[in-house]
N, C-alpha and C positions, 0 to 999 in steps of 0.2 A: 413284830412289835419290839421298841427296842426296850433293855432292861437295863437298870440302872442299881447300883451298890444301893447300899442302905443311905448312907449321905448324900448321897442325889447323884452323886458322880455316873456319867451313862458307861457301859459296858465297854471296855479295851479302850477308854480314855485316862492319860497318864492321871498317876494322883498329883503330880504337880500344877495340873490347870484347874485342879477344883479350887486351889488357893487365891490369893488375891488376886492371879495372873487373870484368872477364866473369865470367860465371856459373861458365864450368870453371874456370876460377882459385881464386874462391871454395871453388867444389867441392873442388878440391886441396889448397886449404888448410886448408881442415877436415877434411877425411880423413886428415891429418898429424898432428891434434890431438889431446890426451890425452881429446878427450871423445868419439873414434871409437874409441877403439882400447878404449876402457869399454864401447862400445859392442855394439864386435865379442865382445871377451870376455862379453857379457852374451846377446848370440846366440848365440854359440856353446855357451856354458853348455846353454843351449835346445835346439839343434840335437840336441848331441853326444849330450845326456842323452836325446833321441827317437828318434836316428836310430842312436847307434852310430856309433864312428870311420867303420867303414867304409860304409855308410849315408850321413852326413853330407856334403855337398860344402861347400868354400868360396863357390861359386857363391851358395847358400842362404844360408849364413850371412852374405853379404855384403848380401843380399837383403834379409834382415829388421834388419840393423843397420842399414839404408841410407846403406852407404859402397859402395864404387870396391872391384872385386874387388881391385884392384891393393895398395890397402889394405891389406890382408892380410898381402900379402910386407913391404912396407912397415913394417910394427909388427912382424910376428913370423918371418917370413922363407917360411913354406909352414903347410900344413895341420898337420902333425907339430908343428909347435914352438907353431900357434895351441890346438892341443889340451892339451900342456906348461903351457898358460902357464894355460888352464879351472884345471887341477887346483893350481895352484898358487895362484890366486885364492882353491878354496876355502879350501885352507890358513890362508890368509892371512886370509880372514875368519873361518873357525870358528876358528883360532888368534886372534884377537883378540878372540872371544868368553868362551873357556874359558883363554889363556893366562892371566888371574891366579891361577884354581883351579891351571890344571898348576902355575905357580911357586912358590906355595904347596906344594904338594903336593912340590914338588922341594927345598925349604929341609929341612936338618938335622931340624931339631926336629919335624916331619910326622911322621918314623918313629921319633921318639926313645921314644915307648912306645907300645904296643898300645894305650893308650885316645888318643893323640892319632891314631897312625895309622888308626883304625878312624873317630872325627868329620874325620878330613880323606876318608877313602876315602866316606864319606856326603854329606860338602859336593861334591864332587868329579862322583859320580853325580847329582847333583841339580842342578848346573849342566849336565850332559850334555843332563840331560831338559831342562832350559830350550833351549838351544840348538839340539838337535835337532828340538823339538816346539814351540817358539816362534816361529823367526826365518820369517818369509815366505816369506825365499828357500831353505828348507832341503830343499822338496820336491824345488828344481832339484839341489842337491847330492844328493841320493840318491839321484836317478834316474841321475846321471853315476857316484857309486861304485860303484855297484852294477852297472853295465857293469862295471866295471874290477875288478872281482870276481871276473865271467862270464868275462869276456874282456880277460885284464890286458894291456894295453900297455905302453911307455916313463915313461905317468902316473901308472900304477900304484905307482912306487916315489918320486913327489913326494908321493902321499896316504899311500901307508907309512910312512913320514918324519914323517908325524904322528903316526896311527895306530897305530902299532908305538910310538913312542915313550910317547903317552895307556896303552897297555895297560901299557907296561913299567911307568911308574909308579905306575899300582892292582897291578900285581902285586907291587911292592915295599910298598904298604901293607899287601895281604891276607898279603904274606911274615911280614911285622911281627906285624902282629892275632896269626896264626897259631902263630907262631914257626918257619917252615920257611923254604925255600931261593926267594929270586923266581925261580929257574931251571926247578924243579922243575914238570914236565909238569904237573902236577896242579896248582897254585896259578896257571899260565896256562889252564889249562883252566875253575879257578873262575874266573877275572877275563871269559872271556871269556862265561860264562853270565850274571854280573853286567851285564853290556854290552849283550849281546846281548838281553835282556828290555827296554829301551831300547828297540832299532832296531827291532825288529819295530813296534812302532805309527808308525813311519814309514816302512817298507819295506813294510809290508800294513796301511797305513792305510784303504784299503778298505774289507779286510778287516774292518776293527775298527772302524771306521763301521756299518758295515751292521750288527753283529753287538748293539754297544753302542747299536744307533738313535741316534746323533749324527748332527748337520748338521756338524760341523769338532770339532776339537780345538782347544778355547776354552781360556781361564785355568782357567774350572772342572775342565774332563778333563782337563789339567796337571798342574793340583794333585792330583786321585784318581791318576793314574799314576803320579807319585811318590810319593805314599803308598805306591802301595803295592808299587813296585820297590826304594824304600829299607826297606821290610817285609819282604822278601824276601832282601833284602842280608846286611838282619842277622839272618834264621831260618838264611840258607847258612853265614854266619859261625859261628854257634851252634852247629851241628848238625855243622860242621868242629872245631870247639876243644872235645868233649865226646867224652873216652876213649872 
């Protein structure tokens, strides 16, 4: 076993490496760094999204980011808040993806008529599919929402916070198109069929591999899925706005 001084220093190692020179020093202070804690959050994504909160240890997760379990507390204070901080990540990156569409889509003049609100409700979904079935990192975020679905936690209400908001504003465009209430059970119920033919090709993308004989969902099967969900958008639209 080896034994080590009172200040950590290990047994017959000069006192000159325990200073700024030494390896744990070093260690330390990159485990402080913004590009550990990218890190962690980037394992943890991993973890959480395989393992489930409760599943998941910090121990692992500290594992495969290879930082200092201590790290952890460090950046984010315990397990709970390293999980808070996953779902806010995604936020922050699908919101950086699709925030110009949502802002757009939030300006006045989006719902000022049914034909703009109906080509902003199109552009809108068509960025979704890009984002969702584009970005590399999207399979990690769906494997993490889709916990939080199952089995909602504390994180559950930093992805609503999106989510809930993304809905609310297709359902004030479909309100528009329509001419009815964005309140009204039925016009959040269209929005979320509109949506939801989306997600499936990334929640049972599998599925729809094996089914379609694709190797991935390339540019090419991008393109076809949006055809033909935005086909879809506007036969529901139609088939709603027709006494």
């Amino acid at each position: 076993m080896e034994k080590t001084s009172p200040g950590g220093r290990e047994a017959g190692e000069p006192l000159e490496q325990t200073a700024t020179g030494s390896r744990h020093y070093r260690r330390a202070r990159r485990d402080r760094g913004a590009e550990t804690r990218a890190r962690l959050i980037a394992a943890a994504l991993d973890v959480f999204g395989r393992e489930g909160y409760e599943g998941a240890t910090t121990r692992q997760i500290a594992r495969e980011a290879d930082a200092n379990l201590a790290a952890i507390v460090y950046h984010f204070g315990g397990k709970e808040e390293l999980h808070n901080a996953v779902a806010e990540y995604i936020v922050e990156r699908t919101g950086s993806l699709v925030g110009p569409a949502m802002a757009a889509a939030a300006a006045p003049e989006a719902a000022a008529t049914p034909e703009a609100a109906r080509a902003m409700l199109l552009t809108m979904l068509a960025t979704y599919v890009d984002v969702i079935l584009g970005d590399d990192e999207a399979e990690l975020w769906a494997r993490f929402i889709v916990r939080e679905q199952l089995q909602p936690t504390g994180a559950f209400d930093v992805i609503y916070g999106f989510m809930g908001g993304a809905h609310a504003l297709c359902a004030r465009l479909v309100a528009t198109i329509l001419g009815r209430n964005e309140e009204d059970e039925a016009i959040k119920l269209l929005v979320f069929t509109m949506m939801g033919q989306i997600l499936v090709f990334r929640v049972a993308q599998a599925l729809v591999l094996r089914r379609m004989e694709w190797s991935a969902v390339g540019e090419t099967q991008r393109a076809d899925i949006k055809r033909q969900v935005l086909r879809q958008v506007a036969a529901i639209l139609d088939s709603e706005a027709t006494p």
